[in-house]
C-alpha positions in Angstrom: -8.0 -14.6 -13.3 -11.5 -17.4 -12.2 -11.0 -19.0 -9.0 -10.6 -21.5 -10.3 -7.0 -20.2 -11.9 -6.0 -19.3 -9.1 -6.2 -22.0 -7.0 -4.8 -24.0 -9.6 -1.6 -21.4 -9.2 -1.3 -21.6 -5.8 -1.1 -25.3 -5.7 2.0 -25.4 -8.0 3.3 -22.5 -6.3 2.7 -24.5 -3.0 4.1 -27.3 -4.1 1.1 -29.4 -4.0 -0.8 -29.7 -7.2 -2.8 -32.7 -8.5 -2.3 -34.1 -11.9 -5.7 -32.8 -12.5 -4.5 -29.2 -11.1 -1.5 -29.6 -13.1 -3.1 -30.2 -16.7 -5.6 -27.2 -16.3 -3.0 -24.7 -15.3 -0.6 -25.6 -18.3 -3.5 -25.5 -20.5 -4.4 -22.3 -19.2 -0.5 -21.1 -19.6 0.0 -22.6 -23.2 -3.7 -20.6 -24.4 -1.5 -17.4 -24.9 1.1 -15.7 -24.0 -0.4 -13.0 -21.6 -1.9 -15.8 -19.2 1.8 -16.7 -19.3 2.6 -13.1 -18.3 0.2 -12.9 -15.8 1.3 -16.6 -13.9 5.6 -14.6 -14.2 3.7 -12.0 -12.3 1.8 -13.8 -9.8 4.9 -15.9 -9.3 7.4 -12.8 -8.5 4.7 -11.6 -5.9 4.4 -14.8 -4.1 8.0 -14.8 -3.8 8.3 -11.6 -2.6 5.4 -10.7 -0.4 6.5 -12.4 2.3 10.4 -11.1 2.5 9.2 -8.0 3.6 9.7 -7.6 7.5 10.1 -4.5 10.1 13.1 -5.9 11.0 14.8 -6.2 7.8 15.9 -9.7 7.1 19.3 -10.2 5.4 19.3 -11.5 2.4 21.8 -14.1 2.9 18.9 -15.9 5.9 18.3 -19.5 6.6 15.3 -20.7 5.2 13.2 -22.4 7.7 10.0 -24.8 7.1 7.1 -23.8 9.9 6.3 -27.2 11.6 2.9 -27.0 10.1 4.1 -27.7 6.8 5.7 -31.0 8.1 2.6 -32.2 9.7 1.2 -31.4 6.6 3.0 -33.5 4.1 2.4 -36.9 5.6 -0.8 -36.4 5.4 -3.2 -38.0 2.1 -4.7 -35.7 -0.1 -7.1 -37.9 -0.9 -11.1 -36.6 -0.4 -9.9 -33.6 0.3 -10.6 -32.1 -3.4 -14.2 -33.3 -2.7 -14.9 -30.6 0.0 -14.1 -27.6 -2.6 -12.5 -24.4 -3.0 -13.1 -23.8 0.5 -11.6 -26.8 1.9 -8.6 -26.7 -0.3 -7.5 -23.2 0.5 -7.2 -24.5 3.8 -4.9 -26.8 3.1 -3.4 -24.4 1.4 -2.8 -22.2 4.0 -1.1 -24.5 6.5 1.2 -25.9 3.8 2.4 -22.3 2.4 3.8 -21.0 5.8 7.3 -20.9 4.8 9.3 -17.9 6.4 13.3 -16.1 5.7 14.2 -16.1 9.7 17.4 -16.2 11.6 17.3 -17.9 14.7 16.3 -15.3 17.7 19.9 -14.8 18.9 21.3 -14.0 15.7 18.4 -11.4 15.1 19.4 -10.0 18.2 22.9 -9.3 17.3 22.3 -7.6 13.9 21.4 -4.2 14.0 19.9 -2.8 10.9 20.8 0.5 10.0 17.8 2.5 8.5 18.2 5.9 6.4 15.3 7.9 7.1 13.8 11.1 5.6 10.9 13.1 7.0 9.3 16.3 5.0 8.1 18.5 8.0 4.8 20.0 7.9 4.6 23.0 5.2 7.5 22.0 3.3 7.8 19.1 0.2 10.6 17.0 0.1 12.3 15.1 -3.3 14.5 11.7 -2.1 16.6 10.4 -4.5 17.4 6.7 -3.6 20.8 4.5 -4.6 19.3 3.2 -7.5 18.1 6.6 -8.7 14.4 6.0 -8.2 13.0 9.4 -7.2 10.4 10.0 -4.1 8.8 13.5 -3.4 7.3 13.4 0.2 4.4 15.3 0.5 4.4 17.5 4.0 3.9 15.7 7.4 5.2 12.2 5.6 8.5 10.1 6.4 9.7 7.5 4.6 12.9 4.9 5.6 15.1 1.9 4.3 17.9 0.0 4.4 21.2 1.6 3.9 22.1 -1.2 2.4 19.2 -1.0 0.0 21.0 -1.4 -3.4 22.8 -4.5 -2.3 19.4 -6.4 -0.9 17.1 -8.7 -3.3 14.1 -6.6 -2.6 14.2 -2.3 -2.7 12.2 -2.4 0.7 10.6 0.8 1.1 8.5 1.9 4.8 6.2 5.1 4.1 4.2 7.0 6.7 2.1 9.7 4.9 2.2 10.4 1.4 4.6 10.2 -1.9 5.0 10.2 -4.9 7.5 7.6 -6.7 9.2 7.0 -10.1 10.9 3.8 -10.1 13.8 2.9 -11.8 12.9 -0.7 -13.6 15.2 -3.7 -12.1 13.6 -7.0 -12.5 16.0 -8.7 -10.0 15.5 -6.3 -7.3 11.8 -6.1 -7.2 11.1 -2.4 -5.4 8.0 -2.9 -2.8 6.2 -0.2 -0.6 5.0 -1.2 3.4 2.3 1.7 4.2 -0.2 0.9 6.4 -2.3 -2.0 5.7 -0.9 -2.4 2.3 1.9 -3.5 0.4 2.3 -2.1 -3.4 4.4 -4.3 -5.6 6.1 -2.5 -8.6 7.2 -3.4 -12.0 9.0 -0.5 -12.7 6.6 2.8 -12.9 5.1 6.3 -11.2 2.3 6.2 -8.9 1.4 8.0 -5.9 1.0 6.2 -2.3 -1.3 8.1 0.2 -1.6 6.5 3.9 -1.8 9.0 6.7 -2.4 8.0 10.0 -5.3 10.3 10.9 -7.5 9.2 7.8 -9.6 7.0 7.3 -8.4 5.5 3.8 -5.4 4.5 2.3 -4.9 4.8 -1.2 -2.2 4.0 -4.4 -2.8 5.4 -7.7 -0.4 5.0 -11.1 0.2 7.4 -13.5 2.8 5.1 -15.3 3.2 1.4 -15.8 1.9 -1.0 -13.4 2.0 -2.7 -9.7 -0.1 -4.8 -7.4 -1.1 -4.4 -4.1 -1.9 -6.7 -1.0 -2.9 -6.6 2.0 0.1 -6.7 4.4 -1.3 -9.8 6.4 -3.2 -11.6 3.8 -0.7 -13.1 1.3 -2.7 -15.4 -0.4 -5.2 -13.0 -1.4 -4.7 -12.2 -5.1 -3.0 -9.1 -5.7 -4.9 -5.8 -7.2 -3.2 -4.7 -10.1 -3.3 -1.4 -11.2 -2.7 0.5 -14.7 -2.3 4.2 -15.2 -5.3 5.8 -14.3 -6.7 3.1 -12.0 -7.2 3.9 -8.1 -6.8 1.4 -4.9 -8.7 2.3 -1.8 -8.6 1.0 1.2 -11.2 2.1 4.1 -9.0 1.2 7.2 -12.8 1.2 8.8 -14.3 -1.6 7.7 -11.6 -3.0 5.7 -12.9 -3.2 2.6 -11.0 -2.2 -0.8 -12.3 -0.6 -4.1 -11.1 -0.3 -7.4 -12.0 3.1 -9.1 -10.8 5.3 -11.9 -8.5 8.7 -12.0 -7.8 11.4 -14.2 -3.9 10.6 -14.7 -3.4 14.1 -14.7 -5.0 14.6 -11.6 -2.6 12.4 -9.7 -0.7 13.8 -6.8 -1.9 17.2 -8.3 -0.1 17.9 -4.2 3.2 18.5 -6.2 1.9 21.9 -7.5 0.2 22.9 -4.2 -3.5 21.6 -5.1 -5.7 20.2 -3.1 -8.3 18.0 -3.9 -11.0 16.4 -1.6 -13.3 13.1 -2.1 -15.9 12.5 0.8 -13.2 13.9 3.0 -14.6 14.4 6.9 -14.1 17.8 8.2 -11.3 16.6 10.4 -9.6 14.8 7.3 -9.3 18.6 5.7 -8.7 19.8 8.8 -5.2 17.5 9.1 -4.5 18.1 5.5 -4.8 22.0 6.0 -1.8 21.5 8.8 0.5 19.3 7.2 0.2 22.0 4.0 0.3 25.5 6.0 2.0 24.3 8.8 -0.7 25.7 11.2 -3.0 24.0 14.2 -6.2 23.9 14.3 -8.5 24.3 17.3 -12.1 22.9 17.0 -13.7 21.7 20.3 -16.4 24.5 20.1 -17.6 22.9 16.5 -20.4 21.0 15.3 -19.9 19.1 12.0 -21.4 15.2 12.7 -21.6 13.1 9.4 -20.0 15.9 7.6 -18.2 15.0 4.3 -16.5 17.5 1.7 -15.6 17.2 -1.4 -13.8 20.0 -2.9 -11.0 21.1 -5.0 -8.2 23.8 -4.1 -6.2 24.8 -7.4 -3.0 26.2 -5.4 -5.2 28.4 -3.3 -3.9 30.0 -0.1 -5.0 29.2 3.5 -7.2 32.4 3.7 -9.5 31.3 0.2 -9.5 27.9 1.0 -10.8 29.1 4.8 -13.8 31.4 3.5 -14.5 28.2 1.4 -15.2 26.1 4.3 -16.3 28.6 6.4 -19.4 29.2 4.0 -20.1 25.8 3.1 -19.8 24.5 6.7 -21.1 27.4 9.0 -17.6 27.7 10.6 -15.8 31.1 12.2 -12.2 31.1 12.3 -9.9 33.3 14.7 -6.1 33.0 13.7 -4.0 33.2 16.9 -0.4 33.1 15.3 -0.2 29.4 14.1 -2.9 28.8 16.0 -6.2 28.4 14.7 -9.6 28.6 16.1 -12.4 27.0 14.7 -16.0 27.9 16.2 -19.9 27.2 15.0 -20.4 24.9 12.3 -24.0 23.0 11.8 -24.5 18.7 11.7 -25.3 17.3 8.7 -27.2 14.1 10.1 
């Protein structure tokens, strides 16, 4: 969607379009019947992006307006439009902070009960949720929600690591993802979620239908969406996100023990190799600065994928039971 679209979309969604806003955007709506699709979508992740919390907010909340809003709606409108796009988002801003909340001693009281699954390192896990949707947790990952999760308006999932989910379609109980820095919004699809805390990137690819992802903490951003094949990464670095393209087979390829690696730093492959084997490695007597790899493992063991790495990176490794002792290596500044 233009900017322009947008903004339009947020106003009415905000409550505060023009009758200029207001003519445009049903224009826009009545020009066919996929801008209409795409405003239905838009709409169901404005509503939902911000029910999300840590906490778990019952369903059944208050609804509060932040004072902001209040302030807000006493004041003219008039010469604002002049100042732009700029100026208006603003506005915006102040006027769309509307929260679900309980007051602080009833939060208190309530005690959410979590159900929590964690694949140790070495080992894959499958999850099957109430609703039937199916997660397989790669090794070293966790995932947690509600127990109450069938009963709630939104399947509110937490994921630390990486999984791979196929979604049962429920348009009244929209299913959302919380890893990392990103939330991933789903309309009923398969697509793999990757967001480990020792890497530097997060990333969520779909092999089946679609979903859109936003940033956690920027909710007026427009949401990314994704079709089979398409790729979101996010470089936790400098916090910038790409869009790029994937073999559909080749997503989370993890499920049948490959490995696949894309500007990885040694340390990345390094962490991967431990989650997978189940082993530790030791590298303080390494030199590998500016390093990246990128490399693919087609269900290869520890030992092939080793002699690999050893001969592209001028490494020695010493295995001392789990342990593993990494020595040499050469910069690549």
């Amino acid at each position: 969607m233009e900017d322009q679209i947008w903004n339009n979309i947020i106003k009415r969604l905000t409550g505060v379009e023009t009758e200029e806003s207001r003519l445009l955007l049903d224009q826009w709506l009545n020009a066919s019947d996929e801008n209409v699709k795409l405003y239905q979508e838009a709409e169901q992740l404005w509503k939902w992006t911000g029910s999300l919390s840590k906490a778990g907010i019952e369903e059944d909340a208050d609804i509060f307006v932040h004072p902001a809003v209040e302030q807000n709606k006493r004041k003219s409108f008039k010469g604002i439009i002049k100042y732009g796009v700029a100026a208006s988002l603003a506005v915006f801003t102040s006027l769309s902070v509307y929260y679900l909340s309980k007051s602080k001693s009833q939060v208190e009281d309530i005690e959410i009960a979590y159900t929590v699954h964690k694949a140790v390192n070495g080992k894959v896990m499958k999850v099957t949720l109430p609703d039937s949707s199916t997660i397989w947790l790669n090794a070293g990952s966790e995932v947690s929600y509600p127990k109450d999760f069938h009963t709630r308006k939104t399947r509110a999932i937490q994921l630390i690591g990486e999984a791979f989910f196929e979604v049962k379609h429920n348009e009244k109980q929209p299913f959302v993802v919380e890893s990392g820095n990103l939330k991933t919004i789903v309309y009923g699809t398969s697509f793999n979620v990757s967001s480990y805390q020792d890497n530097q990137q997060s990333s969520v690819t779909v092999k089946t239908g679609k979903v859109g992802v936003l940033l956690k903490e920027d909710s007026l951003s427009k949401p990314t969406m994704l079709l089979p094949g398409n790729r979101l990464v996010y470089h936790r670095d400098n916090g910038k996100i790409e869009k790029i393209d994937s073999y559909t087979e080749e997503i989370a390829a993890w499920l049948n023990g490959n490995l696949a690696f894309d500007q990885a730093t040694p340390q990345e492959v390094f962490a991967t190799l431990e989650r997978k084997f189940d082993v530790e490695f030791s590298f303080k007597e390494t030199d590998f600065e500016d390093c990246k790899i990128t490399a693919k493992f087609p269900n290869q063991s520890l030992e092939t994928i080793l002699n690999t790495l050893s001969a592209s990176l001028h490494l020695k490794f010493k295995e001392n039971g789990k342990t593993i002792d990494v020595k040499g290596g050469q910069s690549c500044k």
